[in-house]
C-alpha positions in Angstrom: 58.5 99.8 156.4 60.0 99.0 153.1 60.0 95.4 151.8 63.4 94.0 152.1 64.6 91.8 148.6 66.4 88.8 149.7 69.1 87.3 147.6 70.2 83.7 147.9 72.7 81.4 145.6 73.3 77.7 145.3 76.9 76.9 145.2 78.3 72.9 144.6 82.0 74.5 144.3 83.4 77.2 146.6 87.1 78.8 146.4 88.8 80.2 149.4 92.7 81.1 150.1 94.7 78.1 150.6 96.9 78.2 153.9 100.5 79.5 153.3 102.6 76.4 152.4 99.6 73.8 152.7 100.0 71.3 149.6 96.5 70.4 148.1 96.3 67.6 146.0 93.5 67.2 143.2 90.4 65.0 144.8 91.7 65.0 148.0 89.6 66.2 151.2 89.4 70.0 152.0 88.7 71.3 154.6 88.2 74.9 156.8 89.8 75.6 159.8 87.2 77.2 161.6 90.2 79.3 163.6 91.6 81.1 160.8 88.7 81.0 158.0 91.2 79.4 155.4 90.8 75.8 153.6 93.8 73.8 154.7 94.3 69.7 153.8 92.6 67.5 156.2 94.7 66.4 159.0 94.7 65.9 163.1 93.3 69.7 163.8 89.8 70.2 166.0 89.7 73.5 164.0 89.3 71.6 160.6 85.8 70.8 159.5 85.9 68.9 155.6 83.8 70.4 152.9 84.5 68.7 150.0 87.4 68.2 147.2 90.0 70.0 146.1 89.4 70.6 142.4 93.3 71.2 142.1 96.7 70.5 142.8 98.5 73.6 144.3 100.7 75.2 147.8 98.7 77.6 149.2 100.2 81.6 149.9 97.2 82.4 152.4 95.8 84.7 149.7 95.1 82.8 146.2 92.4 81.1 145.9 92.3 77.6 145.8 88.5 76.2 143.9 86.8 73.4 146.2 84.2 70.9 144.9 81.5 70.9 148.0 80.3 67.7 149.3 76.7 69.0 148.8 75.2 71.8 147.4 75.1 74.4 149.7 72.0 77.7 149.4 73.8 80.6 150.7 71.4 83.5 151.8 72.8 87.0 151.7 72.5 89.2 154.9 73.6 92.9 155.6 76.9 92.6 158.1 76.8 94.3 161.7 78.9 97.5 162.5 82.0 96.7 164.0 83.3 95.4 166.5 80.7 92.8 166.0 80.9 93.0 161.7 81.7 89.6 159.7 85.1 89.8 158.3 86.6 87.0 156.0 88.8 85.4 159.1 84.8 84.4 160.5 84.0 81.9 157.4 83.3 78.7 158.8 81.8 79.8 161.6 78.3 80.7 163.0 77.0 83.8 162.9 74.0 85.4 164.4 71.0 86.8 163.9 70.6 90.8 165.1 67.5 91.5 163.4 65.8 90.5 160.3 68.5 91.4 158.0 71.7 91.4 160.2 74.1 89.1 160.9 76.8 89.3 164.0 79.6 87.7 165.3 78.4 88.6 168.8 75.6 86.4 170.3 75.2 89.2 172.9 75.7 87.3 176.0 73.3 84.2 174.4 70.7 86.2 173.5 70.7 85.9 170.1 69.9 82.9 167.7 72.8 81.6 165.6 71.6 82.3 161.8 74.0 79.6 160.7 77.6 79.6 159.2 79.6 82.2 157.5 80.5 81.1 153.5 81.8 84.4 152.1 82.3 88.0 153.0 81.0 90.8 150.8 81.9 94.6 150.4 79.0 94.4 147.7 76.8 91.2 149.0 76.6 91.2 152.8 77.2 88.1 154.5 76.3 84.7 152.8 75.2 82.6 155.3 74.3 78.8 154.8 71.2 79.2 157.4 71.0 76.7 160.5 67.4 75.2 159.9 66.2 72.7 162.7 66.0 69.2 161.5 
């Protein structure tokens, strides 16, 4: 079996499509909304989960994207995607993802029988999956 190279990046800003007609202001808390994969401005939604500030003022169009300064660095592993139906697509970022083997990633957990890798950053034609890995405290 053939040694597999991993890949893995450091990120402290992240861009994403804004949601269509969302207003972000400059230094004001972002956030993903874990149901659609876009950033949106913080508000009263269970689906929104903050990541940090936007690094400009703009209305989103659901396709431009909108640059993010993260709360934290996050180290973003890179992961080969499933075959559909269980592939990553960009509508999964923000959520968790699991492990098929030792170079997959799923969105199916196959009926709890897989481990959750950890949560979906970005989705790759050329990359994979970047994944910011769920490691036990």
């Amino acid at each position: 079996m053939a040694d597999r190279m991993t890949r893995m990046e450091v990120w402290a800003y992240f861009a994403l499509a804004l949601t269509n007609a969302a207003a972000a202001v400059k230094g004001q808390v972002a956030c993903i909304d874990t149901a659609t994969g876009l950033l949106n401005v913080a508000g009263a939604e269970t689906t929104l989960e903050p990541m940090g500030y936007f690094d400009e003022t703009t209305t989103g169009d659901g396709v431009t994207l909108v640059r993010v300064r993260l709360f934290r660095d996050v180290t973003i592993h890179w992961f080969d995607n499933d075959s559909a139906p269980d592939n990553v697509q960009a509508a999964n970022i923000g959520s968790n993802v699991y492990l098929k083997d030792g170079h997959t990633v799923s969105t199916s957990s196959a009926t709890g029988t897989r481990s959750v890798a950890g949560r979906v950053w970005a989705v790759s034609a050329t990359n994979g999956v970047g994944v910011a890995m769920a490691i036990p405290a």
